[in-house]
ROMARRO-457355 format. One record per residue (C-alpha): residue in one letter; x, y, z; residue number from 1. Coordinates in nm, 4 decimals, decimal comma. Example, Ala and Ser with C-alpha at 12.3 -4.5 7.8 and 13.67 -1.06 7.14 Angstrom:
aa->a	xx->1,2300	yy->-0,4500	zz->0,7800	i->1
aa->s	xx->1,3670	yy->-0,1060	zz->0,7140	i->2
! end
This chain:
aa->x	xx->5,0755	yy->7,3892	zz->5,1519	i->1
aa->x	xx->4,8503	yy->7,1272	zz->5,0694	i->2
aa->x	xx->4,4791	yy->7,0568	zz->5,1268	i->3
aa->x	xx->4,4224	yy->7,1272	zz->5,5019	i->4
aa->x	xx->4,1432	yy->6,9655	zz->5,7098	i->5
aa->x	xx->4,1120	yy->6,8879	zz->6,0905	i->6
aa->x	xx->4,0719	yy->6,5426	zz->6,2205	i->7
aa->x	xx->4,0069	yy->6,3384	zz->6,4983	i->8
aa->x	xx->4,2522	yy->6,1312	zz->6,6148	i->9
aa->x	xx->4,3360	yy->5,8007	zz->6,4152	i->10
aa->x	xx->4,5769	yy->5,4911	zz->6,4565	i->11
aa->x	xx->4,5711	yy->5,5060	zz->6,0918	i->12
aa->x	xx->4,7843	yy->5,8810	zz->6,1323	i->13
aa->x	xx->5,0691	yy->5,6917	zz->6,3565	i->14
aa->x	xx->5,3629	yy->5,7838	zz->6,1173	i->15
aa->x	xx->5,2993	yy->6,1487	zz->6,0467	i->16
aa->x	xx->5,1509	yy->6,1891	zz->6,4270	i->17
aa->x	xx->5,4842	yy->6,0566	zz->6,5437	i->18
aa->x	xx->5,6858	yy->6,2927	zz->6,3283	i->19
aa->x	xx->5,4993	yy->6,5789	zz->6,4441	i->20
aa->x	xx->5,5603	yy->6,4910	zz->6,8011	i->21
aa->x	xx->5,9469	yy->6,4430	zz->6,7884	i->22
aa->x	xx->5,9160	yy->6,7990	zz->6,6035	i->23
aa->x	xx->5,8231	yy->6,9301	zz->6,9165	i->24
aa->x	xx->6,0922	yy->6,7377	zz->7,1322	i->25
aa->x	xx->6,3503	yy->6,8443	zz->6,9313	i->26
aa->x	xx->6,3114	yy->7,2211	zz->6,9565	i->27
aa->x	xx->6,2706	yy->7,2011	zz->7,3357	i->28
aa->x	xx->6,0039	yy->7,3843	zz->7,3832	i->29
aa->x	xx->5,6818	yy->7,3305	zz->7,5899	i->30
aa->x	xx->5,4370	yy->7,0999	zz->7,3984	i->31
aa->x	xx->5,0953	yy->7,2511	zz->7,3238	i->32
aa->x	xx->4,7901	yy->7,1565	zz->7,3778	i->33
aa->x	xx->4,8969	yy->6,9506	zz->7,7215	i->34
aa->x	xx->4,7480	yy->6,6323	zz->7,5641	i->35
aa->x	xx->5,0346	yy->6,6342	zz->7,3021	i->36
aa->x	xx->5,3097	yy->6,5768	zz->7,6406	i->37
aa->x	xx->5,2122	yy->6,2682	zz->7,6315	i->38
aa->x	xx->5,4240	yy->6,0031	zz->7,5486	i->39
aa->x	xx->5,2646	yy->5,8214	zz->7,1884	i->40
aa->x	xx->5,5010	yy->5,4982	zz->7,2261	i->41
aa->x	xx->5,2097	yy->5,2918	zz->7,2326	i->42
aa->x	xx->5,0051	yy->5,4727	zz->6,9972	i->43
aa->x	xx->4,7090	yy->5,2907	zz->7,0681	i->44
aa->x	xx->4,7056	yy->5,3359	zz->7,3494	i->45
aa->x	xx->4,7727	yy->5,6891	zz->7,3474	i->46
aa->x	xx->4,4691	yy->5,7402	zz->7,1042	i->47
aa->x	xx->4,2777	yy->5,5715	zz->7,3544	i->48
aa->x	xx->4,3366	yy->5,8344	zz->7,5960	i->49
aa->x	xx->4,2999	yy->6,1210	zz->7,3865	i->50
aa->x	xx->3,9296	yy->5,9723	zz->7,3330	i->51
aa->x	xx->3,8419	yy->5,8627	zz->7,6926	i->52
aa->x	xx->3,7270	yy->6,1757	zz->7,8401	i->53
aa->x	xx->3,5556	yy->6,3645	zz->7,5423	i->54
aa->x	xx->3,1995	yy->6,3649	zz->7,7162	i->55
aa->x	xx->3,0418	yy->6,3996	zz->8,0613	i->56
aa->x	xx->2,9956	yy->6,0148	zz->8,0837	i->57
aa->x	xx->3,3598	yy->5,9191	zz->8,0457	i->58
aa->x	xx->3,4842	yy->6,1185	zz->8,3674	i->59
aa->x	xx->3,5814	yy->5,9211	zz->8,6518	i->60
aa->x	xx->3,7772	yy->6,2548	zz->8,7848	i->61
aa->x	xx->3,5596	yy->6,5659	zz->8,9322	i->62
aa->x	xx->3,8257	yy->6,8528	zz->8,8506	i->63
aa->x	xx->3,8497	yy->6,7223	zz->8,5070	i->64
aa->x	xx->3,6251	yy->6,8497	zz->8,2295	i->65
aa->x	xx->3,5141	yy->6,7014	zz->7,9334	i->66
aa->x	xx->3,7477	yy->6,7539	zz->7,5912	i->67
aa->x	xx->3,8025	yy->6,6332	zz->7,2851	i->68
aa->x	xx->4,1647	yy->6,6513	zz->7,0860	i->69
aa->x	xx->4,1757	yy->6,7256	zz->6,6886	i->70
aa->x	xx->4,4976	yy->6,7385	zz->6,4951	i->71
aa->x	xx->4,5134	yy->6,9954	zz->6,2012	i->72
aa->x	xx->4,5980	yy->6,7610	zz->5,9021	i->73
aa->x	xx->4,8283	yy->6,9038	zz->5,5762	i->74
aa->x	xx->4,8113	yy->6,6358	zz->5,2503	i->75
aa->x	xx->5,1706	yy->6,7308	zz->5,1829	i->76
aa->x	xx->5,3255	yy->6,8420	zz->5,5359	i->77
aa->x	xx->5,1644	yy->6,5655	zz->5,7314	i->78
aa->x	xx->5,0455	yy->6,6621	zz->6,0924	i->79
aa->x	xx->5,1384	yy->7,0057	zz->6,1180	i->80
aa->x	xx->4,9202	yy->7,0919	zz->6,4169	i->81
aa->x	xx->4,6872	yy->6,9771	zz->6,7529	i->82
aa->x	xx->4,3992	yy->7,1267	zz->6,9418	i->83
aa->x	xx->4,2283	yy->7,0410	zz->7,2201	i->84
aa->x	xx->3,8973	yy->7,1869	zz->7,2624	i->85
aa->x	xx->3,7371	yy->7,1934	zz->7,6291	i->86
aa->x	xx->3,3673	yy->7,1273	zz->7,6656	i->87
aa->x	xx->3,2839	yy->7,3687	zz->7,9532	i->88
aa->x	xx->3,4988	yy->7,5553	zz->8,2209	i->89
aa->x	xx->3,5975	yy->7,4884	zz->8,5837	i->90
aa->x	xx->3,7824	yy->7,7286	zz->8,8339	i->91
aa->x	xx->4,1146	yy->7,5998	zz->8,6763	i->92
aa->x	xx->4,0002	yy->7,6497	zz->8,3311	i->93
aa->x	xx->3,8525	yy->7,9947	zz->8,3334	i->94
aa->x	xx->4,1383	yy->8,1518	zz->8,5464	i->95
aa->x	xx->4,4562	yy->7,9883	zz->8,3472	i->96
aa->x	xx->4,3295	yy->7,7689	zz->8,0530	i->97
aa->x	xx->4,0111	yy->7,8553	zz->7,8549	i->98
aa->x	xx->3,8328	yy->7,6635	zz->7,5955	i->99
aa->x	xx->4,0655	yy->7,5816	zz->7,3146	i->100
aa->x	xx->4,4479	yy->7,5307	zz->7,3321	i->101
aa->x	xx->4,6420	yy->7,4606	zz->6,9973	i->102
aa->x	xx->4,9761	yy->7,4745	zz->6,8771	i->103
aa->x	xx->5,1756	yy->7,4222	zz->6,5739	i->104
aa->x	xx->5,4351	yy->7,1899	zz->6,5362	i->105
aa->x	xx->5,8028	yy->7,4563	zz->6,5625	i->106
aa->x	xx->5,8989	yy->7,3769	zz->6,1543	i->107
aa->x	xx->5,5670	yy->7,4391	zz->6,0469	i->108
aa->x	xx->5,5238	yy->7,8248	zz->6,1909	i->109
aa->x	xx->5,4694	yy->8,1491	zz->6,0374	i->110
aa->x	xx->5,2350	yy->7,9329	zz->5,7241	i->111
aa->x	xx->4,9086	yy->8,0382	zz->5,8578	i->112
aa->x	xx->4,8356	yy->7,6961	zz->6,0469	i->113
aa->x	xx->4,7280	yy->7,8547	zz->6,3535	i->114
aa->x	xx->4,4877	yy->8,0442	zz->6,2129	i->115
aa->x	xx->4,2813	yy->7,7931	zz->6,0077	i->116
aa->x	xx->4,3202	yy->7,5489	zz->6,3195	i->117
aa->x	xx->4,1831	yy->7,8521	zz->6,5918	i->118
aa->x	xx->3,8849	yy->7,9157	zz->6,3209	i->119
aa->x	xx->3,8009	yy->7,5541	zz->6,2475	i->120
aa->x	xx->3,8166	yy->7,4697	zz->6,6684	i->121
aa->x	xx->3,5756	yy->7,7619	zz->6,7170	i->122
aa->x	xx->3,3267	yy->7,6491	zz->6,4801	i->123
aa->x	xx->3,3261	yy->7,2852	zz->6,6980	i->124
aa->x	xx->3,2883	yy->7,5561	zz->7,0073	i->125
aa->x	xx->2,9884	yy->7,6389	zz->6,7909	i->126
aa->x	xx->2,8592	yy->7,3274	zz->6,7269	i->127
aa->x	xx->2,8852	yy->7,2277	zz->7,0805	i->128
aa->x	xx->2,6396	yy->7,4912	zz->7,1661	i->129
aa->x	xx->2,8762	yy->7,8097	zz->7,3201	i->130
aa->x	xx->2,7958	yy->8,1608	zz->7,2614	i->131
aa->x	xx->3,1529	yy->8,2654	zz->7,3556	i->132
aa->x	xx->3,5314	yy->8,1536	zz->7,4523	i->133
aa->x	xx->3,8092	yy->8,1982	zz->7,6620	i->134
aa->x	xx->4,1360	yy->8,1582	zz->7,5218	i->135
aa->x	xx->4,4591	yy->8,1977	zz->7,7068	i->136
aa->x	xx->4,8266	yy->8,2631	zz->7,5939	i->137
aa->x	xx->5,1579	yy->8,3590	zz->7,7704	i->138
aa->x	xx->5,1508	yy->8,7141	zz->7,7875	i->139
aa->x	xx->5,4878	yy->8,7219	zz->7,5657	i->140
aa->x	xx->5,3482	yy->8,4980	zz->7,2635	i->141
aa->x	xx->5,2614	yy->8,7787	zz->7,0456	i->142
aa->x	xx->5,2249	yy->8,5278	zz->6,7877	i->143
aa->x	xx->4,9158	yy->8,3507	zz->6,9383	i->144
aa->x	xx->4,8001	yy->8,6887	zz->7,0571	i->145
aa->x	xx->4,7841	yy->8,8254	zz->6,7245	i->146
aa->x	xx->4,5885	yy->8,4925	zz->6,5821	i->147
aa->x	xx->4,3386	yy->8,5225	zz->6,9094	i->148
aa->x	xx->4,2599	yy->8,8980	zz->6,8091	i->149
aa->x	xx->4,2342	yy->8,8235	zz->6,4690	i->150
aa->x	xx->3,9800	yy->8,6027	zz->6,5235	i->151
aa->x	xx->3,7904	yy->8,7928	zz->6,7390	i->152
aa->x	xx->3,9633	yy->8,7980	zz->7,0607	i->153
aa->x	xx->3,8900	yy->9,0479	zz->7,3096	i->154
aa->x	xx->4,1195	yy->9,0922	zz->7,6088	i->155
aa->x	xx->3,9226	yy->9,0504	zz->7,9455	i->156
aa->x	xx->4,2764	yy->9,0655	zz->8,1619	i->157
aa->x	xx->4,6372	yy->8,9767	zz->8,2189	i->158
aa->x	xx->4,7381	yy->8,7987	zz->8,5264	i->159
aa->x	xx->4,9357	yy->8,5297	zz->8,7075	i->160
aa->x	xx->4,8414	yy->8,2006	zz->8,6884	i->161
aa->x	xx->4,9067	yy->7,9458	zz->9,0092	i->162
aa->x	xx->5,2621	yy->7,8157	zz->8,8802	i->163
aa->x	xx->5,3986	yy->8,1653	zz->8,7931	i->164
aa->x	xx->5,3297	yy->8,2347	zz->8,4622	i->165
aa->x	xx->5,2164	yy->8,5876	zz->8,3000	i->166
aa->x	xx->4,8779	yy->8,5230	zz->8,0973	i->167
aa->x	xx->4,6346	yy->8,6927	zz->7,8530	i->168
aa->x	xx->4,3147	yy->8,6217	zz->7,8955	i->169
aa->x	xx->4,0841	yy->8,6967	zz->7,5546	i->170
aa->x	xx->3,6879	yy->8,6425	zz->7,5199	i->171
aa->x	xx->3,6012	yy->8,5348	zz->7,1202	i->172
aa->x	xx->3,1478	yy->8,5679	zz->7,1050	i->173
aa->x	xx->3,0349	yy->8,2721	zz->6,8456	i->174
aa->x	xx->2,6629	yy->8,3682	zz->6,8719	i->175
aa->x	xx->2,3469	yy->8,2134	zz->7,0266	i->176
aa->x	xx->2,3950	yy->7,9231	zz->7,2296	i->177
aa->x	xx->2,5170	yy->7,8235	zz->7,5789	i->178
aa->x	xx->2,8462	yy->7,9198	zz->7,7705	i->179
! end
């Protein structure tokens, strides 16, 4: 593991953003955060996007929020994860999504990534003025479970979400501020 940092977003990253990407194609799985679904062919394009609704004035859509997108940046391993951290909450959001969803790229697991990324994205939460934050995981990813808790995490609930799936709701307090 090399120096880690989180960054925004960058043309300049296309290579190692790409590799990171077909990372997650390859092992099939479901691509976390939802902003990392999206297809990066034209990567400037796609940056674009990931910037264009990361404050109130950008919205042109009233069920969307605003957000902005990090990537979780290793010197040696390249892009090894993404976060996307949600401004405030709507209906959708507190019931099935919460404030922050991350992942970790599938060959880069079980190296601590999640952690640092889930600590770093809660002191932006921080920044931005919150006092606390929902997080949400599939009620079988004990993995994310384990990083929400150790963080903080506080299970408010499990329930279903709108397209079927089992969830775990967790509250994280940051301190003074706004929710």
């Amino acid at each position: 593991m090399g120096r880690i940092k989180l960054v925004k977003p960058s043309v300049d990253d296309r290579e190692a953003y790409m590799a990171f990407f077909e990372d997650w194609i390859q092992s099939g799985e479901t691509i976390v955060p939802w902003v990392v679904e999206r297809d990066p062919s034209d990567f400037a394009a796609y940056v674009d996007f990931l910037y264009a609704a990361d404050s109130e004035e950008k919205l042109d859509n009233d069920e969307w929020v605003p957000h902005s997108t990090y990537w979780l940046k290793d010197e040696e391993a390249g892009i090894v994860g993404a976060a996307n951290f949600r401004h405030r909450l709507n209906d959708k959001l507190l019931d099935s999504g919460g404030h922050i969803g991350y992942g970790v790229r599938p060959s880069e697991r079980r190296k601590g990534y999640a952690s640092i990324q889930l600590a770093e994205m809660l002191r932006i939460a921080r920044e931005h003025g919150l006092t606390r934050v929902l997080l949400v995981c599939d009620r079988e990813n004990e993995a994310s479970e384990r990083t929400i808790r150790k963080h903080g995490g506080v299970l408010e609930d499990e329930r279903m979400t709108s397209d079927g799936h089992e969830v775990k709701r967790f509250w994280i307090a940051l301190g003074e501020g706004n929710e």
